[in-house]
Backbone as a printed PyTorch tensor [residue, N CA C, xyz], in Angstrom:
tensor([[[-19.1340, -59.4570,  71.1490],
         [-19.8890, -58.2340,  71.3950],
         [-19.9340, -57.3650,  70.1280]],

        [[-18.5630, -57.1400,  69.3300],
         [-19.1030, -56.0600,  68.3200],
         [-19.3100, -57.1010,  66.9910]],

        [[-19.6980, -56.8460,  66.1750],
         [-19.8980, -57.4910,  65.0060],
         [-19.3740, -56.7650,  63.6910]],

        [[-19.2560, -55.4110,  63.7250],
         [-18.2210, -55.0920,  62.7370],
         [-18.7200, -53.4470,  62.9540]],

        [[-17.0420, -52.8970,  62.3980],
         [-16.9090, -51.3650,  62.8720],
         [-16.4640, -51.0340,  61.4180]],

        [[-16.2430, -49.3010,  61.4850],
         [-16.0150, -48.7180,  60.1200],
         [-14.8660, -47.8380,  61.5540]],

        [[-13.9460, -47.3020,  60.9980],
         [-13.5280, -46.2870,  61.8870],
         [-12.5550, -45.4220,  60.9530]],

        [[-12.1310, -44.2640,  61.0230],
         [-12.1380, -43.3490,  60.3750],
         [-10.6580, -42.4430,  61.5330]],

        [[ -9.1980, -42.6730,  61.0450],
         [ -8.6250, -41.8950,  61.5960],
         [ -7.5480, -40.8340,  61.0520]],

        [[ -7.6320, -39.5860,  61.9090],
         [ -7.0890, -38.7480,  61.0860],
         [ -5.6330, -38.4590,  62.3310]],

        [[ -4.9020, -38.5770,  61.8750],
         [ -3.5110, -38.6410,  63.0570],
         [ -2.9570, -37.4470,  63.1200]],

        [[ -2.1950, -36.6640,  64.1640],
         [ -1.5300, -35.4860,  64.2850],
         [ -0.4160, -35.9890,  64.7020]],

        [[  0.5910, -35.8630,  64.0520],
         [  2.3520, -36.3320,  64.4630],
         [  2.6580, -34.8440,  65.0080]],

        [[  2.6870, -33.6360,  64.9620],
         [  2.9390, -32.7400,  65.5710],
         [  2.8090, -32.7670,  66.9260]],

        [[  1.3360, -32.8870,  67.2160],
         [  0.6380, -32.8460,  68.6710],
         [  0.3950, -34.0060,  69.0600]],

        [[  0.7590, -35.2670,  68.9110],
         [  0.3500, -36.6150,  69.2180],
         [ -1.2210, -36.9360,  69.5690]],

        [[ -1.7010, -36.0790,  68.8550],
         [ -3.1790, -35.9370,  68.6080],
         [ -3.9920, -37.0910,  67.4670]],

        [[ -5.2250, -37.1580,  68.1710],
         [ -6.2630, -38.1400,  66.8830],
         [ -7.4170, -37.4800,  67.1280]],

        [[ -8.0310, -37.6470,  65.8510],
         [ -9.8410, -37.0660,  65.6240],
         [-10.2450, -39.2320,  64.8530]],

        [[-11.0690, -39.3050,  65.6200],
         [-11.2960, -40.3350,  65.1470],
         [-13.3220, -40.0760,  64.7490]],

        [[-13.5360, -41.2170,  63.8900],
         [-15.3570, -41.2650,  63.1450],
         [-15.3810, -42.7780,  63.4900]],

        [[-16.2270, -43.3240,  64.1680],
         [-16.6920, -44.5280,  64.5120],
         [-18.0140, -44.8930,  63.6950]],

        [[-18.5460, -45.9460,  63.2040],
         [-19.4170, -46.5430,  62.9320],
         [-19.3410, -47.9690,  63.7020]],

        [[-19.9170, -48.2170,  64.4270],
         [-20.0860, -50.0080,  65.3490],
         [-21.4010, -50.3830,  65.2130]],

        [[-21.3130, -51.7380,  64.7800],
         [-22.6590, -52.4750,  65.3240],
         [-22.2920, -53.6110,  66.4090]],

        [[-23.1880, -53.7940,  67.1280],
         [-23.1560, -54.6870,  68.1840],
         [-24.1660, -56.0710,  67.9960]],

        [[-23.2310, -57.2970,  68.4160],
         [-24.1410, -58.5250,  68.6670],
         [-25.4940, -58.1930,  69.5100]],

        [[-25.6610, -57.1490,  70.6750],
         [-26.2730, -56.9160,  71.9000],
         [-26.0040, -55.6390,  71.9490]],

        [[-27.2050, -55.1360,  72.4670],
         [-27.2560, -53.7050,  73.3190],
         [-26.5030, -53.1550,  74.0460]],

        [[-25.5150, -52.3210,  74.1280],
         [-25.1920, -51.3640,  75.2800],
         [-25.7160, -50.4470,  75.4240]],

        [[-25.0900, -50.1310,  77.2740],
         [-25.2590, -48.8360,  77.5240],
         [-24.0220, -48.1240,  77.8530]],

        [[-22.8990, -48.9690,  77.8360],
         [-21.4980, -48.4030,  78.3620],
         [-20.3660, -48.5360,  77.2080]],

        [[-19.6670, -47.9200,  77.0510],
         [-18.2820, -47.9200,  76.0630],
         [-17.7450, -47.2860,  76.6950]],

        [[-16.0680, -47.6310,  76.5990],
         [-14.9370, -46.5900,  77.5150],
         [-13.8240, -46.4560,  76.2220]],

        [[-13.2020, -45.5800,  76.1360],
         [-11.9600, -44.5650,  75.5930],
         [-11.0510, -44.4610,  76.5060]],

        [[ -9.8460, -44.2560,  75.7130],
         [ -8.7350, -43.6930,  76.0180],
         [ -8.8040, -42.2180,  77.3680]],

        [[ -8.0850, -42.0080,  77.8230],
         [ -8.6910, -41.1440,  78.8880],
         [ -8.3020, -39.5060,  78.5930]],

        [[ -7.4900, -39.7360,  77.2710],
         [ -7.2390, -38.1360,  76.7950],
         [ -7.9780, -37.8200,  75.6600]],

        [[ -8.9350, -38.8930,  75.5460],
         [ -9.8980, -38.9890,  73.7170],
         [-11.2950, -38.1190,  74.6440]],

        [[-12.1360, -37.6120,  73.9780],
         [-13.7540, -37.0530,  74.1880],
         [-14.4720, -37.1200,  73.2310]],

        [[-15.8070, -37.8420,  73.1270],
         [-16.8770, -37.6890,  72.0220],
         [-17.1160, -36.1690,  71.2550]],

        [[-17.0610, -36.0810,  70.5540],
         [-17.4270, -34.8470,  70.1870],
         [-18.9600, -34.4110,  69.7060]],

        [[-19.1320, -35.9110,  68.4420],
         [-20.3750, -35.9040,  68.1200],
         [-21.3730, -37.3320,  68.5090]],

        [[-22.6180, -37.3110,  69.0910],
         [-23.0140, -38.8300,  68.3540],
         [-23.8620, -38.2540,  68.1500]],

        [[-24.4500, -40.0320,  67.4630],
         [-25.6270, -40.2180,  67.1630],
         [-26.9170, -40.7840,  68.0810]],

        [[-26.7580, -40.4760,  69.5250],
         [-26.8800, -40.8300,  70.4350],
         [-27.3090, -39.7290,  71.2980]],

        [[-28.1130, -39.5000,  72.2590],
         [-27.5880, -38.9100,  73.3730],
         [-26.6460, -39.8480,  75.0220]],

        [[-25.7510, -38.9980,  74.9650],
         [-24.6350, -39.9560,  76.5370],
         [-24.4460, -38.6700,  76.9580]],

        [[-23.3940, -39.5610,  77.7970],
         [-22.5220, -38.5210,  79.0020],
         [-21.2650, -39.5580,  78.7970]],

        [[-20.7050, -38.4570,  79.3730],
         [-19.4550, -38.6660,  79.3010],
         [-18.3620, -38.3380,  80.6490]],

        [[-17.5950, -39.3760,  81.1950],
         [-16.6090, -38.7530,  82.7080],
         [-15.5270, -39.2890,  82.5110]],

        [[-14.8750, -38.8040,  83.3060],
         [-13.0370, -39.4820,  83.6180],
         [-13.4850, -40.4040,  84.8880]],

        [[-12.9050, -41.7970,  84.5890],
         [-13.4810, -42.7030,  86.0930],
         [-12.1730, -43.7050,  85.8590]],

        [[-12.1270, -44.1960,  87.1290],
         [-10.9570, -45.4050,  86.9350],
         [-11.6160, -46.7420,  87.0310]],

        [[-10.9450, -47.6080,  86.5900],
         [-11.8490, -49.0120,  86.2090],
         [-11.9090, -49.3660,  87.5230]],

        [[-12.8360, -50.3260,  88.1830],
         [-13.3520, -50.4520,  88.7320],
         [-12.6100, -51.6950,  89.6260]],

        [[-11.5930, -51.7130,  90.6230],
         [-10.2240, -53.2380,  91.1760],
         [ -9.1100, -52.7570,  90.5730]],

        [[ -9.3400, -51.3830,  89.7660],
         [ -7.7800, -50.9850,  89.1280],
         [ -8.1190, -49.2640,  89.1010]],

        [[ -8.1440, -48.8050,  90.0370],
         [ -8.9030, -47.4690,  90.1000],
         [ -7.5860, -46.6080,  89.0950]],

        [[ -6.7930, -47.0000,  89.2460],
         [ -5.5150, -45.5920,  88.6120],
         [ -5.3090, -46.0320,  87.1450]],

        [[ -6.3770, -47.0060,  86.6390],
         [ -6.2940, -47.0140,  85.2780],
         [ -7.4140, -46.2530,  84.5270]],

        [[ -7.4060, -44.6840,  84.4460],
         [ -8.1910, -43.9080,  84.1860],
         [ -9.1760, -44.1210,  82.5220]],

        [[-10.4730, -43.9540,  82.5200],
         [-10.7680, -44.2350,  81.1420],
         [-12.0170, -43.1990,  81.1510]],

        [[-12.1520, -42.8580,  79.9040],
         [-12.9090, -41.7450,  80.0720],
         [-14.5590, -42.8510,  79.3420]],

        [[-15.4220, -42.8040,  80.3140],
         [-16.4280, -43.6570,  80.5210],
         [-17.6680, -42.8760,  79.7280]],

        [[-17.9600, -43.8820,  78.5090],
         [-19.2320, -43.1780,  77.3610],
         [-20.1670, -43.8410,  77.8780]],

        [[-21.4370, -43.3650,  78.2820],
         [-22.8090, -43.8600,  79.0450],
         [-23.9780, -43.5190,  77.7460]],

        [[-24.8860, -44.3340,  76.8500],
         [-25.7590, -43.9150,  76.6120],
         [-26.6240, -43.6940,  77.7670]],

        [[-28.2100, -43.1360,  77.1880],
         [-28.8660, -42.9500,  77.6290],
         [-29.6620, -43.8570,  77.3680]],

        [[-29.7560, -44.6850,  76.4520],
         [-30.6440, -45.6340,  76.1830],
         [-30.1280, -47.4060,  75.7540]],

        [[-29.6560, -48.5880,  75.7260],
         [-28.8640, -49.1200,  75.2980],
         [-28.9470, -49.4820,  73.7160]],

        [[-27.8710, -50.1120,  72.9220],
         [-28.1840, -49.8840,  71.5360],
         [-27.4830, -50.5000,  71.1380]],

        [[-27.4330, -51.1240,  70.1230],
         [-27.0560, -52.2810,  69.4270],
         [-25.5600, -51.6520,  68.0640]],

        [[-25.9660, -50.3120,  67.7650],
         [-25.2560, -49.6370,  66.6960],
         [-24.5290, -48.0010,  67.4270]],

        [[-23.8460, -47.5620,  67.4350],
         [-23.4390, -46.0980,  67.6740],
         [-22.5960, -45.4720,  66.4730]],

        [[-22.4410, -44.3450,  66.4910],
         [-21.5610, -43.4400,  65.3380],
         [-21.3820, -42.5610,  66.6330]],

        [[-20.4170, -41.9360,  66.2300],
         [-19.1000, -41.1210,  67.2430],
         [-18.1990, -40.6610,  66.1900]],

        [[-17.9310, -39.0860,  66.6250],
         [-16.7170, -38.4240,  66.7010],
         [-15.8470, -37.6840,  67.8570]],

        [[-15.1020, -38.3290,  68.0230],
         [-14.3630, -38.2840,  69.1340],
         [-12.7170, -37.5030,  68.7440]],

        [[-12.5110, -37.0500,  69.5830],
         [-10.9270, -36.1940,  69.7410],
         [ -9.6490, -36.7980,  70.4870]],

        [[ -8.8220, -36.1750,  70.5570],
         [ -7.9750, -35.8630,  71.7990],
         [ -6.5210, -36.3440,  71.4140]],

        [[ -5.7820, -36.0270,  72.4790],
         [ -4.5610, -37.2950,  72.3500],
         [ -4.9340, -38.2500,  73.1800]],

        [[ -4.1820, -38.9630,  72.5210],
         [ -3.8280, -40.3310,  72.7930],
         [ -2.8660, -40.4550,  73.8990]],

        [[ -3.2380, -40.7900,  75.1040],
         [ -2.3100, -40.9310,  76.8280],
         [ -1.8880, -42.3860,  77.3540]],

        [[ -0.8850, -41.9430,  77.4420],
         [ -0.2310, -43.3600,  77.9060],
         [ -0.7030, -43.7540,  79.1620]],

        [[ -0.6240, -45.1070,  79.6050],
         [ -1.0840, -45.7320,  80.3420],
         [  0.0830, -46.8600,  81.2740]],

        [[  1.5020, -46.0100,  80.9640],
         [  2.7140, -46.7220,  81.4650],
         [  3.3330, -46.4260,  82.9160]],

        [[  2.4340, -45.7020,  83.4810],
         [  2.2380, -45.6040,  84.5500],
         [  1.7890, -46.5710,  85.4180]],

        [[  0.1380, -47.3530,  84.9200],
         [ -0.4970, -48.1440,  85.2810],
         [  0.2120, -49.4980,  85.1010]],

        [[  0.6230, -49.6870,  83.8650],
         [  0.7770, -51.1230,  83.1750],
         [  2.3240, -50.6680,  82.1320]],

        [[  3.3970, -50.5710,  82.4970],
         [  4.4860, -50.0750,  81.8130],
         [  4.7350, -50.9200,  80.5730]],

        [[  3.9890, -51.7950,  80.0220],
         [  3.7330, -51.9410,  78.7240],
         [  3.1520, -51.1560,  77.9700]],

        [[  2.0300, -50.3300,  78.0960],
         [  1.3160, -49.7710,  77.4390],
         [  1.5590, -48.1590,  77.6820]],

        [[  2.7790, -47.6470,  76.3070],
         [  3.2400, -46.7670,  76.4500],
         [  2.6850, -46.3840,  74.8640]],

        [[  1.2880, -46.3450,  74.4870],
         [  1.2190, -46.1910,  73.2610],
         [  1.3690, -44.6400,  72.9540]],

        [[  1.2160, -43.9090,  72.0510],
         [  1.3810, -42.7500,  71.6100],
         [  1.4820, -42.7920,  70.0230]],

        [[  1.3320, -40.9060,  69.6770],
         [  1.1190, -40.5930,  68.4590],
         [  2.8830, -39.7670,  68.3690]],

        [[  3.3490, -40.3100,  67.7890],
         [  4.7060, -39.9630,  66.9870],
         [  5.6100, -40.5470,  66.1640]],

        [[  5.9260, -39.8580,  65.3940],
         [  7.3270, -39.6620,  64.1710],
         [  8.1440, -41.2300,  64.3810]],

        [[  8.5110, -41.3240,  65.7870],
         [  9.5530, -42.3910,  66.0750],
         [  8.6850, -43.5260,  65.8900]],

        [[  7.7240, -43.7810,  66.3460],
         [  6.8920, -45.1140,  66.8910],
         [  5.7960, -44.9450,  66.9290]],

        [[  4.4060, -45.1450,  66.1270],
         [  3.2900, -45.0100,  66.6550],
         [  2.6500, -46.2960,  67.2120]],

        [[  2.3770, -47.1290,  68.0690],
         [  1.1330, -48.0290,  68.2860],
         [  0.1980, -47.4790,  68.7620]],

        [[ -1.1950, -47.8520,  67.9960],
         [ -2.5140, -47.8510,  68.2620],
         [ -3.0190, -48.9320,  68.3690]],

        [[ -3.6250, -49.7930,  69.8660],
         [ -3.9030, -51.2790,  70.2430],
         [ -5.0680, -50.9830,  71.0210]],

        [[ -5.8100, -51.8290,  70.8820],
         [ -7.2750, -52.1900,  71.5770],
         [ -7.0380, -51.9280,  73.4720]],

        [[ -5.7800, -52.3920,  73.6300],
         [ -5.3700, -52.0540,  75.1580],
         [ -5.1760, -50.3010,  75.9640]],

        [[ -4.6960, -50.0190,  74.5130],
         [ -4.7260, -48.0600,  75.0160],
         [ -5.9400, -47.7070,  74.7990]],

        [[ -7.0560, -48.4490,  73.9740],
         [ -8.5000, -47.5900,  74.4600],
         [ -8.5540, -46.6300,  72.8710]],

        [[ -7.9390, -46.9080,  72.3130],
         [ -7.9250, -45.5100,  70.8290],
         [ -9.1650, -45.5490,  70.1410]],

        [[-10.0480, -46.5840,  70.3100],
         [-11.5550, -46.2730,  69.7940],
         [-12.6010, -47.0590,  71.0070]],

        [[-13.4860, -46.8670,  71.1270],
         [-14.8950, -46.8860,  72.1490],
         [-14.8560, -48.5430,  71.6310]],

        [[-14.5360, -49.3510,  73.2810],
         [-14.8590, -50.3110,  73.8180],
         [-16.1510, -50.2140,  74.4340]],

        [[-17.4210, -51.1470,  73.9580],
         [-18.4610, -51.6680,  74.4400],
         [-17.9180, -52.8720,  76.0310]],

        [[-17.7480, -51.7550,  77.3350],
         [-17.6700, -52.4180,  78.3600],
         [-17.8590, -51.5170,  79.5800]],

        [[-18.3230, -51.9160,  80.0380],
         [-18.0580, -50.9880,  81.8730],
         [-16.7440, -50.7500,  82.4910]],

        [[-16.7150, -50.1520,  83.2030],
         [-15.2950, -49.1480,  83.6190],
         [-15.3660, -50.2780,  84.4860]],

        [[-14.9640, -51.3280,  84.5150],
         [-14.2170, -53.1300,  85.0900],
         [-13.3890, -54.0050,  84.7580]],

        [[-12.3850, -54.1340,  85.0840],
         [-11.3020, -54.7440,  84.9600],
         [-12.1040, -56.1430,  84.2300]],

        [[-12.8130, -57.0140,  85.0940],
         [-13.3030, -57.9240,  83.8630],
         [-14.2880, -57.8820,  82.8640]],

        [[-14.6190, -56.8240,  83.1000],
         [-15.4540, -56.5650,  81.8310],
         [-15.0090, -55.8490,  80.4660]],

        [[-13.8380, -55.1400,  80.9910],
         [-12.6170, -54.9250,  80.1760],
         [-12.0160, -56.1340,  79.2060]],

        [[-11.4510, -57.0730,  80.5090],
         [-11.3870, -58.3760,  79.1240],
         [-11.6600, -59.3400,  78.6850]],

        [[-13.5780, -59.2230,  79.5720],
         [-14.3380, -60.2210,  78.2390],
         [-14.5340, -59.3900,  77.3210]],

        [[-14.7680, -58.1200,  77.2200],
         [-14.7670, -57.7760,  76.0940],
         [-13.7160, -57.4990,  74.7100]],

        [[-12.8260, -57.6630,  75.3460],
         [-11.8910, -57.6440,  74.3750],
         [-11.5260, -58.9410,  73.9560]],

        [[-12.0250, -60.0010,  74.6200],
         [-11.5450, -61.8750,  74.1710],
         [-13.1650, -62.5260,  73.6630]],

        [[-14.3680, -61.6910,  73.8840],
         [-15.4940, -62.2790,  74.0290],
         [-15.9200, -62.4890,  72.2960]],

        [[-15.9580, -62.2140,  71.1390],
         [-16.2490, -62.0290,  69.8000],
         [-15.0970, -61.9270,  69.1300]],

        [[-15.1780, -62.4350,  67.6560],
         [-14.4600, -61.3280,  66.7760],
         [-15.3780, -60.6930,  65.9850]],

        [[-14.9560, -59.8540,  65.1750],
         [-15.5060, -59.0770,  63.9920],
         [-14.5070, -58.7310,  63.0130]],

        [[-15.3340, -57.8940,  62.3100],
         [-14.6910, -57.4060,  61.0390],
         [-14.5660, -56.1020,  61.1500]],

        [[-13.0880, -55.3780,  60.8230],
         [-12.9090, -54.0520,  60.4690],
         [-12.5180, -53.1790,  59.3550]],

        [[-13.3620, -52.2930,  59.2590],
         [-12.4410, -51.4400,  58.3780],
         [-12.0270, -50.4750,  58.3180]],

        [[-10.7730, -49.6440,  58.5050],
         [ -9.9020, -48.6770,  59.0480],
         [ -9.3140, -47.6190,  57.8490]],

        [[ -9.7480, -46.2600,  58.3100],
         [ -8.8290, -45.5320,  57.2510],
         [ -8.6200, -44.2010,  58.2560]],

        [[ -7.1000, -44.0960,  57.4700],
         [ -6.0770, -43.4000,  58.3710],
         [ -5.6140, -42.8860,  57.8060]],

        [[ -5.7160, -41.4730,  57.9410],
         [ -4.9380, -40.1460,  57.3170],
         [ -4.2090, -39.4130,  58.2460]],

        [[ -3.4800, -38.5130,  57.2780],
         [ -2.5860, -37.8010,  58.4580],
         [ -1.0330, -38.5830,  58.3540]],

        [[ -0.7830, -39.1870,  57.8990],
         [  0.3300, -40.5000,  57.6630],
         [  1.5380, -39.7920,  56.6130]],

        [[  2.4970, -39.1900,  57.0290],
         [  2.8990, -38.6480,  56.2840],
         [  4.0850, -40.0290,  55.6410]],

        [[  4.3620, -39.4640,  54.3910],
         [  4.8070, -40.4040,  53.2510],
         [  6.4130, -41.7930,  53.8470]],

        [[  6.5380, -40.7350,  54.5230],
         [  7.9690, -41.4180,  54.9760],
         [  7.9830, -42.0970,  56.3890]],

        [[  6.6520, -42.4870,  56.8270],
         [  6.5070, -43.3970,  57.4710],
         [  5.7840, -44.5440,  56.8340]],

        [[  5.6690, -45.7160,  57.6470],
         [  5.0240, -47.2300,  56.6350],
         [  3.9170, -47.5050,  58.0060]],

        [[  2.7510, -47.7910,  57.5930],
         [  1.6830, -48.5480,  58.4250],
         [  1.9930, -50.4170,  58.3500]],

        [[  1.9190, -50.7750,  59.5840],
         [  1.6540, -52.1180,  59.5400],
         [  0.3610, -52.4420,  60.8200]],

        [[ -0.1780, -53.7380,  59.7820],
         [ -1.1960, -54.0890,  60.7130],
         [ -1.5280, -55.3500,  60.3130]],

        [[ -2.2750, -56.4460,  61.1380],
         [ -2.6760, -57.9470,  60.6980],
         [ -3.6360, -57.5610,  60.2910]],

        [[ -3.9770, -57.3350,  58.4850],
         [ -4.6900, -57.5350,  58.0180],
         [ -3.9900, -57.2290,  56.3740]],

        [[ -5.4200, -56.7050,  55.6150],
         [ -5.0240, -56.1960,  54.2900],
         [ -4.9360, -54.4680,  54.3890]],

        [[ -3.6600, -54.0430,  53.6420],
         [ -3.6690, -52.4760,  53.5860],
         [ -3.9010, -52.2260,  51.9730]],

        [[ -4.8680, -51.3770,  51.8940],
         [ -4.9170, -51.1910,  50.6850],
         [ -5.0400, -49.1010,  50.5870]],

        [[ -3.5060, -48.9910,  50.7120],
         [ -3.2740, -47.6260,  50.6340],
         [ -3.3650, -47.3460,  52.2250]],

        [[ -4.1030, -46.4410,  52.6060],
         [ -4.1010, -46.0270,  53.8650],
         [ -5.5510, -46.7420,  54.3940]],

        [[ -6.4060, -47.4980,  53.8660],
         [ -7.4640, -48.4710,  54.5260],
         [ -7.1020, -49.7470,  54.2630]],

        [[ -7.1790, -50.1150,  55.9660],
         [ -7.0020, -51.4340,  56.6410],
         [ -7.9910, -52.1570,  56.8000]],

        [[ -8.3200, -53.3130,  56.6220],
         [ -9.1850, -54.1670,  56.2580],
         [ -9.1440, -55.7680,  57.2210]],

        [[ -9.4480, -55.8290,  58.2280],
         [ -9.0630, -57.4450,  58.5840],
         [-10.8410, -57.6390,  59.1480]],

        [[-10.6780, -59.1580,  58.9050],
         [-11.4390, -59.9850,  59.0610],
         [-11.7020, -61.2910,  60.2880]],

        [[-12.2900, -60.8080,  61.3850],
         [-12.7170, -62.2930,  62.3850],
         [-11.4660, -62.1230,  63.5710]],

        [[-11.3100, -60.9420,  64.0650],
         [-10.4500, -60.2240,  64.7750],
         [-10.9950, -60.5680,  66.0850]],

        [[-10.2730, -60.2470,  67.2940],
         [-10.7670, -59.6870,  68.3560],
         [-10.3710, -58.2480,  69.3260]],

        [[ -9.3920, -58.0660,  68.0260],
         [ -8.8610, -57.0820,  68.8010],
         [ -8.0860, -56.2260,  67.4530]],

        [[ -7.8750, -54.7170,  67.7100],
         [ -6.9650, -54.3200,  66.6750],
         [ -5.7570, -53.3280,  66.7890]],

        [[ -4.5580, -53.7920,  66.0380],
         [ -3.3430, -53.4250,  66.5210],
         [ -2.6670, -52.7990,  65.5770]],

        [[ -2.2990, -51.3270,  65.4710],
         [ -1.5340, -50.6460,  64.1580],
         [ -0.4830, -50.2030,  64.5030]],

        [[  0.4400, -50.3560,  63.7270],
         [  1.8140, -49.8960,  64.1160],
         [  2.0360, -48.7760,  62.6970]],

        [[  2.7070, -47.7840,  63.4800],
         [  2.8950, -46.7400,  62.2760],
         [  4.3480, -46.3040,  62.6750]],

        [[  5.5880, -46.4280,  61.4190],
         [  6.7450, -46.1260,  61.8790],
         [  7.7360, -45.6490,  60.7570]],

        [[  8.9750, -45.5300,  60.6300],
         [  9.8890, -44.6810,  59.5950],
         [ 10.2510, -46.6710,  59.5550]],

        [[  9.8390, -47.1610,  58.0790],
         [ 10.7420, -48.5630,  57.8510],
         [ 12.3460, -47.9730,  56.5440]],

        [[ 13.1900, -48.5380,  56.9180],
         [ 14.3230, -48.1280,  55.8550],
         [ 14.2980, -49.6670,  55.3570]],

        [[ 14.5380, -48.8900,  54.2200],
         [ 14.1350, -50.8040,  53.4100],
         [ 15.9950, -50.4250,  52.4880]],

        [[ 16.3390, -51.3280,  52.8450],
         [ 17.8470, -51.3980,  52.3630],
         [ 17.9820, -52.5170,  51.4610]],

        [[ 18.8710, -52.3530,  50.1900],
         [ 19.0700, -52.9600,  49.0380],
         [ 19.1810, -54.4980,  49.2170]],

        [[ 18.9510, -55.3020,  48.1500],
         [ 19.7780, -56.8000,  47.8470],
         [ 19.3700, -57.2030,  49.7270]]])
């Protein structure tokens, strides 16, 4: 489904907050993308709507549901919010923005999935393509280390023929010999 994204993140370790900038192109047209359920569009390039809905055979897995108005092959987005755990639903997925541990994974929703608020449409889309990304992330203060499967070159992440994307941001102590 996607064919390659630009995404743009700026992190708040204070407030476990993100402002994220999307650029996506798509193999195919949509009309649906879903987020994280504490994230909101702020800007597109688009006209949508936007709701809090639960997926659809998994109602208490809340996602905040992006509707164009027209379907489209490309979108740009600026989107907000924190980042909400979902360990309620699925007690794996306790992602969050902080100091101790950050993961950001395709499963918490941290940037606009091209899918309908449906449990399987949830994960053909996340198993259906890969693509190519490229990621830059600010806000990273010095004395934490980013890891991710790909290339880091400074604070932009770079991987290639993905289907999914997974960042870990954390305090590494790198000890002598």
């Amino acid at each position: 489904m996607i064919e390659n994204l630009k995404l743009a993140l700026n992190l708040n370790f204070n407030t476990g907050s993100l402002e994220g900038s999307i650029e996506i192109n798509l193999r195919e047209s949509v009309k649906t993308f879903i987020l994280n359920k504490g994230l909101k569009v702020e800007e597109a390039n688009r006209e949508l709507s936007q709701e809090l809905k639960g997926i659809q055979g998994f109602e208490k897995f809340k996602v905040s549901v992006v509707k164009l108005e027209e379907p489209a092959n490309n979108l740009e987005l600026i989107y907000s919010g924190k980042l909400e755990s979902y360990e309620s639903v699925l007690p794996y997925l306790k992602d969050s923005i902080n100091r101790e541990y950050t993961l950001l994974r395709t499963d918490s929703l941290f940037y606009p999935i091209p899918a309908e608020p449906a449990f399987e449409s949830l994960v053909k889309s996340g198993v259906s393509s890969e693509f190519n990304a490229e990621i830059d992330i600010g806000g990273v203060p010095d004395d934490l280390t980013i890891a991710f499967g790909g290339e880091i070159i400074g604070n932009r992440l770079i991987i290639e023929g993905t289907n999914r994307l997974d960042i870990a941001i954390a305090p590494i102590s790198r000890g002598r010999g």
